[in-house]
N, C-alpha and C positions, 0 to 999 in steps of 0.2 A: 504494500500500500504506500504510495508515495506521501511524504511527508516534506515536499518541497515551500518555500517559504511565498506566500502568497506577493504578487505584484502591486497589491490595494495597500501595499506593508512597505515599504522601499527604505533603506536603509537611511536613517536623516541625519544620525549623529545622535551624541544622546539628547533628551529635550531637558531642561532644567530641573523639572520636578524627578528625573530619573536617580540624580546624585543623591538626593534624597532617602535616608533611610532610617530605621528606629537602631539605635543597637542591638546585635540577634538576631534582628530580621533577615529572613529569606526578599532580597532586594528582585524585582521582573527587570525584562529586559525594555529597554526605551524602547516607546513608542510601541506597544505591548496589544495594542486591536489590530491583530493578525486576523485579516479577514476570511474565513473561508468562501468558496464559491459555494450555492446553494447548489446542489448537485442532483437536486431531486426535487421536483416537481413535475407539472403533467407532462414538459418536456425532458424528463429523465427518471433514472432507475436505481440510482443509488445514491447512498447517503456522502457526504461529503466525507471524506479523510483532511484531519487536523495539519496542517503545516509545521513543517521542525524550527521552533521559537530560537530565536536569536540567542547565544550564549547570554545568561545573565548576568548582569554588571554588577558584583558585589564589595559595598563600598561602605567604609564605616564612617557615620556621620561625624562630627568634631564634638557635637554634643548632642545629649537629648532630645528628640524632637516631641516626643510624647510621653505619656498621654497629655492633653491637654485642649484646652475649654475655646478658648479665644476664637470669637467670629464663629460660634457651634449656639446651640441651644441648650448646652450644657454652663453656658455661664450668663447668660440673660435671655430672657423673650420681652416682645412687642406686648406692653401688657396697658390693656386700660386704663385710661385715669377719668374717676369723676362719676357721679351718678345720674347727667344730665341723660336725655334721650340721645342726644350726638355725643359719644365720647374722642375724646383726644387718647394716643397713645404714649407711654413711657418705657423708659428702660426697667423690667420686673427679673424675676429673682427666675436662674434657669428651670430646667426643668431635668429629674434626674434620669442616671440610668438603672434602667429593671432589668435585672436575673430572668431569664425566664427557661427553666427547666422540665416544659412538658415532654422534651425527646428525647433527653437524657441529661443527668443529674453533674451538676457543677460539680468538680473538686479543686482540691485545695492546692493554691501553687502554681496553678496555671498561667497566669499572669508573666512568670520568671520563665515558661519552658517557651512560649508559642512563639510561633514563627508565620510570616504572610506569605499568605495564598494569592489574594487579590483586592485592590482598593479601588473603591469607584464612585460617582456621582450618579444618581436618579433625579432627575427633572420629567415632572410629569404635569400634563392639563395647561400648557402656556395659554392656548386660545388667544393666540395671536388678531386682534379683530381688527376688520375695518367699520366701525362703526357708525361708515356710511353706505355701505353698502345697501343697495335697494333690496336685495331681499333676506335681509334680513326681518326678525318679525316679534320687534320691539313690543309692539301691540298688544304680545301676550299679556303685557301689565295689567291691562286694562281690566284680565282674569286672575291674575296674579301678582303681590309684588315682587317676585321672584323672577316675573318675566323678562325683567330688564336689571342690568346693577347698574348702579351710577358711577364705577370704577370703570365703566371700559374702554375707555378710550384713553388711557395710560396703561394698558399690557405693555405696546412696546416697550416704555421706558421703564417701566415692573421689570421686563424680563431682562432687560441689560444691567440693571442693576444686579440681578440675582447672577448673574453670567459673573461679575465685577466680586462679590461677595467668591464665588467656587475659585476666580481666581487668585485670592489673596489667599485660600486657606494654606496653612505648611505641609500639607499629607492627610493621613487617618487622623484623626484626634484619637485613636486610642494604638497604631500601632507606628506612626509617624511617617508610615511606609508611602512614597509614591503613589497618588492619583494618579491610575492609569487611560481613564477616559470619563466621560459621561452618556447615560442613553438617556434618549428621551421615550418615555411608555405613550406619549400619544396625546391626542387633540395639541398638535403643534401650531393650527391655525382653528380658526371658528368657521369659516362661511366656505369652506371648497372655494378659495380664491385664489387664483395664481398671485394676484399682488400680496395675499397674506401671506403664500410659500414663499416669495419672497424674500419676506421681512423676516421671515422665519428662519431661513438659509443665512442672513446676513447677521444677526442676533451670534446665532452659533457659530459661525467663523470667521464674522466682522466684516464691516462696511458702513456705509453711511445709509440710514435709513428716513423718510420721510412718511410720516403717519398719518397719509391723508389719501385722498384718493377725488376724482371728481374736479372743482375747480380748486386749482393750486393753490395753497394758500389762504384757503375759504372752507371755513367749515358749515357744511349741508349736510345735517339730521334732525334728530330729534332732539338736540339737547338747545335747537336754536329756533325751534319751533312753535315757543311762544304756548303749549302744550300745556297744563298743569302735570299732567299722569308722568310727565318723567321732571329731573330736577334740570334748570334752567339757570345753569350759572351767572350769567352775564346781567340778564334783567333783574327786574325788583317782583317780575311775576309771582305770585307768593302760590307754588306750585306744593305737589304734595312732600316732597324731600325738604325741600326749606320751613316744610310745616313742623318738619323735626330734628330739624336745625340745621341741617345744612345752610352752609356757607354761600355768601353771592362771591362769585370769586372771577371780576368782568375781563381778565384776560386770560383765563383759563381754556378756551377751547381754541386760541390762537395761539398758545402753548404747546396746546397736547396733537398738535401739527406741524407742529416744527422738528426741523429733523434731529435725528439723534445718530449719534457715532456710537458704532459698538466698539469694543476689542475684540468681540470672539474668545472663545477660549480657547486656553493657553495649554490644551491635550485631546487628543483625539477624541470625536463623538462620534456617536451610534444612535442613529433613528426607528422608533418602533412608531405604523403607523396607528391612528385611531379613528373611530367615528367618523367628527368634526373635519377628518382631512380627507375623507374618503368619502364622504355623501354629502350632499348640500343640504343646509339644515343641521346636519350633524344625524340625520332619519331618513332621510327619503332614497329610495331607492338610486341604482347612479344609471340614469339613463337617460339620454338624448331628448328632451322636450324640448323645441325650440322657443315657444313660448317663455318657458323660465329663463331659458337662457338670455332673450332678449332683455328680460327685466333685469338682470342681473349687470347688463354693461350698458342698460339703457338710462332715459332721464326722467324716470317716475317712481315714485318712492312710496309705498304706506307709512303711513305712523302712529294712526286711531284707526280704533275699532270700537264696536257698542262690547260692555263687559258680555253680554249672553253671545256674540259672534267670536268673540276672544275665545270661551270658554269652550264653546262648541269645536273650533279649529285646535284647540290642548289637548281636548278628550280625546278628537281624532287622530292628531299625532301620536301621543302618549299609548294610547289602546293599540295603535299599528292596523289600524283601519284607514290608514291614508299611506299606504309604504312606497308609493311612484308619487306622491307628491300634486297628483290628479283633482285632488279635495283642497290643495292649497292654492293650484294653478285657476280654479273656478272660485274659488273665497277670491283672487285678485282681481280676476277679470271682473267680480261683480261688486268690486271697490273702484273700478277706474276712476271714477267721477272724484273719488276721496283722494288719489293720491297728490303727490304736490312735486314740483318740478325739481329736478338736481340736472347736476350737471354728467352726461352720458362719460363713460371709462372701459373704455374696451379690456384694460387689464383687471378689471373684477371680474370676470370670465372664468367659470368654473372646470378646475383641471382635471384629465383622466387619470386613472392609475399607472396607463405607462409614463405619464406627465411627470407626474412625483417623483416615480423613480427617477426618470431622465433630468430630473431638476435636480435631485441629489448627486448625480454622476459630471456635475455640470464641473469643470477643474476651477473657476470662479469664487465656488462656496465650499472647496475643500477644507479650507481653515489647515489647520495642524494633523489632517488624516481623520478616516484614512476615505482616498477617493469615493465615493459612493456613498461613507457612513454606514457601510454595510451592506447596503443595496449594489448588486454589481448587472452588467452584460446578460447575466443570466437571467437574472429575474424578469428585464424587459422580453426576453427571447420567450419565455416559459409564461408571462402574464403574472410573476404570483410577489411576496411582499413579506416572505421570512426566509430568512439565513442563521447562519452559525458562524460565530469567529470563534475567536482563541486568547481567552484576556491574559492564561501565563502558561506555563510548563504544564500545570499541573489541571486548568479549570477552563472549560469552554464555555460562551456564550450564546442562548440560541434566540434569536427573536421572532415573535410568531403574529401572524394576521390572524386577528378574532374579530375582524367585520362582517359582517354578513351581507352581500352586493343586494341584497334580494331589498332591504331596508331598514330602518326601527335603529334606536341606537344605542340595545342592548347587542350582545356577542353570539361566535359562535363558530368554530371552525368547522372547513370541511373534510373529509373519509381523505383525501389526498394531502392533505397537510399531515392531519395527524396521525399516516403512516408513516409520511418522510419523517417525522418526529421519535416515533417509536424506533425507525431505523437508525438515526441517528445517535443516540444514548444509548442503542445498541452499542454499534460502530464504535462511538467515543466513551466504550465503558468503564476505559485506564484514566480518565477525566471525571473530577466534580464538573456539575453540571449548572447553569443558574440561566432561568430560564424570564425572557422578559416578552408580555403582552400588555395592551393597552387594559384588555374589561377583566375584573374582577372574576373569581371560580364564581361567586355569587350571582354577576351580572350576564354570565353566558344562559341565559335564558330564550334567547331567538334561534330559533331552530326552520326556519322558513328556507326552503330551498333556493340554491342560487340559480340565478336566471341563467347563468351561462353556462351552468352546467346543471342541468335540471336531475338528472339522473343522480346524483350523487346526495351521500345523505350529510346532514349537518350535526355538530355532535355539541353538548352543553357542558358546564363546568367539571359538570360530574363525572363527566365522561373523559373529559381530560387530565381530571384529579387523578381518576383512576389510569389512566397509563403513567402520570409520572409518577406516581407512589410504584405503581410496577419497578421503576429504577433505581436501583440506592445508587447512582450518581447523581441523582438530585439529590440538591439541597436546599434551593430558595427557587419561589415565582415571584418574579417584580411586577408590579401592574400597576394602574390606577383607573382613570375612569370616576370613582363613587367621590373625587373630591374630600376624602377622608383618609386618618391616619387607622389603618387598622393593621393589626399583626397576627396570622390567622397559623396554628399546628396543624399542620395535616400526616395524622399518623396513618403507620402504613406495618401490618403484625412479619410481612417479609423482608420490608426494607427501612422499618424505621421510621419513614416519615422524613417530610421536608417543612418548610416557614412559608405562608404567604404573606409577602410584604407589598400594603397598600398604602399608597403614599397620599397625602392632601395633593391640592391643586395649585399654581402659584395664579390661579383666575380670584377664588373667593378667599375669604379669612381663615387659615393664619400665613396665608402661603408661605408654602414651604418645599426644600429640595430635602436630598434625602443622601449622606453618606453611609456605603455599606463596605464593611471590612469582613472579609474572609480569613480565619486565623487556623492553624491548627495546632491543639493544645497541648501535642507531645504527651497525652495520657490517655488514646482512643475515643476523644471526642474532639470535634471543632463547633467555632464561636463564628458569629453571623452578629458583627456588630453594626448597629445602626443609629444615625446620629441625624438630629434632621436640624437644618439650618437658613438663614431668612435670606433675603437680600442686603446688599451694602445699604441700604437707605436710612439716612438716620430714624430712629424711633417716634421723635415729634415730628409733625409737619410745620413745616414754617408760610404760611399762606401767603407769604413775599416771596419764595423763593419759589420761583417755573423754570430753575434750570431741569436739566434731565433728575438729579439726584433730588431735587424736592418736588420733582412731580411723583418721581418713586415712593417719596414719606409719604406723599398724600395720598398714593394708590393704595396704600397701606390702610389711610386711616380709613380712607371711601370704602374699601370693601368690611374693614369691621362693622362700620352704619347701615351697610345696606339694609332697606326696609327688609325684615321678615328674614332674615339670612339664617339661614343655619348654623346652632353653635356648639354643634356636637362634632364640626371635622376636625378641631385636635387630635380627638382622640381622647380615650382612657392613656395614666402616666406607664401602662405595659404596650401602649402602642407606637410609643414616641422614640423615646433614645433605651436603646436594649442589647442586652449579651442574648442572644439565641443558642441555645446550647443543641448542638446534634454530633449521633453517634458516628463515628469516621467508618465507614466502612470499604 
């Protein structure tokens, strides 16, 4: 089986964070996301064979790098101040780390023996928006406050922050070891836009970005539409947000338009895709309606609705009684009269799946590696949207499509993926295994057949749970999707059992990214430590300041206010920063 060194991998030197190491630590090799080719999909038959990793560069640091707190959540969170209906944020007290020994039991000493496996970045739910896009459908407000945040139109500036934050950190906070990459689990964009993939590609490996869309310069939505149902910075409109205190804040959407300069980060990333970038709407089926398509680069916009038409178009999305988007395309047509003029953009124009890919293979938005982000040549040839790389020596990575083409914006893979899968942890079964998708075990509940291959069945969490508990080279599933921090044992009476780790969103409150360290504790078990951490933005907002870093505090605070928000995605304190204990096998 050939074990030759992948070409997506190209020898660069070492990167900076490579010298990097804890004392003791087993140091990877730089520049460490060896990509494998997908090797199996409807265009192939076998599972991909791992690449022989770069000798590893073993280097002792001058001093200690860890453990430690600094720029983690282990030594402050963004914590509220105030009892008013709008609160402000402060610097509060961290949050700790939990033991957690459902899979196998701590011992003692461990700390002195382990050695790294693997260190890395989880950024999940960016939701990159354009939130002018015409079809988007703001309106649901008018059903829900939930329908709309008043934070969104500072994602860009959210997410370059939070890029800004991963790259100051020193390593693992707990094994000090080299950051080898970051994956993203998905919703990288909101609206199926090419201009969002964009922003989304230049975020991650840096460019100058412009958060506008339509007339340059000129923001056309809903937040300038004189509207009460959403909050109306600029006017004295005494709208429903400023009924609870939001702020008038009259340069703020000439602000959050202005461009912004990324760095990119400063180590190879890896894209998983989700929903939100594979169906427009983030539900509707993906298929050619010219209709929507025109609205979508055209110059007519909704932005009210009566609350019982709002309601009616929720139920029908949410139940998956509208999954071609046929119920949404006759709710517009039968608003025409309603809608109000923007300016037409041919680049809000919703992309295919070979799109994505070919957008990520673009040499443009390579950033720091590796070409494709993991997506390569194959995938476009083959139509499909998971691969395996090689994060060290010892632990592969596999990333997996749980969209369902058919529609709805729960999960669910298909009979052809989740053989190559099973092939695969076959194949790589001298490899820990760690396995990353966008929807939760929980949220694969869509099981609707896919249009393009009708014949074929589609399989739900359960189904998947159950082949990777089949593997004791798994160890961890990365996901998100549910915008929450949850930490899930999934035991297995043959192999043990693996962790699923589901991460918050950096869209709503507390966003947050997620460090995970792979240790092994030199006593028959290894540690799955996980650390979650915020963006650079300072803690308070400063209402004077719209550069990029105090639109970031204020995307901050806007999403803690959000009317009706949800305030359970922290998480319980065993969901948040954790030692995950499992048996080495």
């Amino acid at each position: 089986m050939s074990r030759s060194r992948s070409a997506d991998a190209p020898a660069q030197g070492l990167h900076r964070r490579s010298v990097l190491t804890a004392a003791g630590a087993v140091t990877l090799a730089a520049g460490v996301g060896f990509s494998l080719r997908p090797a199996e999909s409807s265009a192939a038959t076998r599972a991909a064979a791992p690449p022989a990793p770069a000798p590893a560069a073993r280097t002792t640091a001058p001093a200690p790098l860890a453990p430690y707190t600094r720029g983690t959540t282990l030594a402050t969170v963004a914590t509220p101040r105030g009892s008013a209906a709008y609160r402000t944020l402060g610097e509060g007290p961290g949050w700790s780390r939990v033991v957690r020994g459902e899979l196998a039991a701590p011992r003692a000493g461990r700390s002195a023996r382990r050695t790294t496996l693997a260190a890395f970045v989880q950024v999940t739910d960016l939701h990159l928006t354009d939130v002018q896009h015409p079809r988007r459908m703001e309106f649901l407000r008018a059903a829900t406050p939930r329908g709309w945040r008043p934070q969104e139109a500072l994602t860009v500036p959210g997410a370059v922050s939070l890029v800004e934050r991963i790259n100051s950190l020193r390593g693992g906070p707990v094994t000090g070891s080299p950051l080898q990459f970051v994956m993203t689990t998905g919703d990288n964009t909101d609206n199926n836009s090419r201009l969002e993939l964009d922003w989304f590609l230049k975020v991650m490996s840096g460019g100058r970005i412009t958060p506008d869309s339509g007339d340059p310069g000129h923001y056309e939505g809903v937040q300038n539409s004189g509207l009460s149902l959403y909050w109306q910075p600029g006017s004295a409109v005494r709208d429903q947000d400023k009924a609870l205190g939001f702020p008038r804040l009259p340069a703020f959407l000439s602000a959050a338009v202005r461009e912004v300069r990324s760095p990119g980060l400063d180590m190879p990333w890896y894209s998983t895709v989700g929903n939100h970038d594979a169906l427009p709407g983030g539900g509707f089926g993906a298929r050619h309606d010219p209709y929507l398509e025109e609205v979508s680069v055209g110059g007519r916009k909704l932005m009210d609705a009566t609350p019982a038409d709002a309601r009616a178009l929720k139920r029908a999305y949410e139940s998956g009684r509208d999954l071609t988007g046929t119920g949404y395309r006759d709710f517009l047509k039968a608003h025409t009269r309603s809608m109000r003029r923007v300016t037409p953009d041919e680049r809000r124009a919703p992309f295919t799946p070979a799109e994505y890919v070919r957008a990520h293979l673009d040499p443009a938005h390579r950033g720091h590696g590796p070409l494709g982000h993991g997506y390569t040549s194959d995938n476009l040839a083959a139509g499909t949207r998971y691969y395996t790389f090689r994060i060290s020596d010892d632990v592969i990575g596999i990333s997996l499509d749980t969209i369902d083409p058919a529609g709805h914006y729960q999960g669910s893979v298909g009979t052809a993926q989740l053989r190559w899968l099973e092939r695969t942890l076959t194949a790589h079964a001298d490899s820990h295994a760690i396995v990353f998708s966008h929807h939760t075990g929980a949220s694969m509940t869509n099981t609707r057949p896919d249009p393009g291959r009708p014949a074929e069945g589609r399989h739900d969490g359960a189904g998947l749970i159950s082949v990777l508990s089949a593997h004791r080279n798994v160890l961890a599933w990365v996901n998100g999707h549910v915008h929450q921090n949850i930490v899930t044992p999934h035991r297995s009476s043959s192999a043990g059992g693996f962790w699923e780790i589901s991460t918050a969103s950096h869209l709503d409150h507390p966003q947050l990214a997620r460090v995970i360290e792979l240790v092994d504790n030199a006593d028959g078990t290894l540690s799955l430590f996980t650390t979650l951490v915020e963006s650079a933005a300072p803690y308070r907002a400063d209402r004077s300041d719209l550069s990029p870093s105090g639109l970031a505090a204020l995307y901050r605070e806007l999403a803690l206010n959000a009317p009706d928000a949800l305030t359970t995605l922290a998480g319980q304190p065993a969901d948040r920063n954790t030692e995950l204990l499992l048996k080495k096998r």
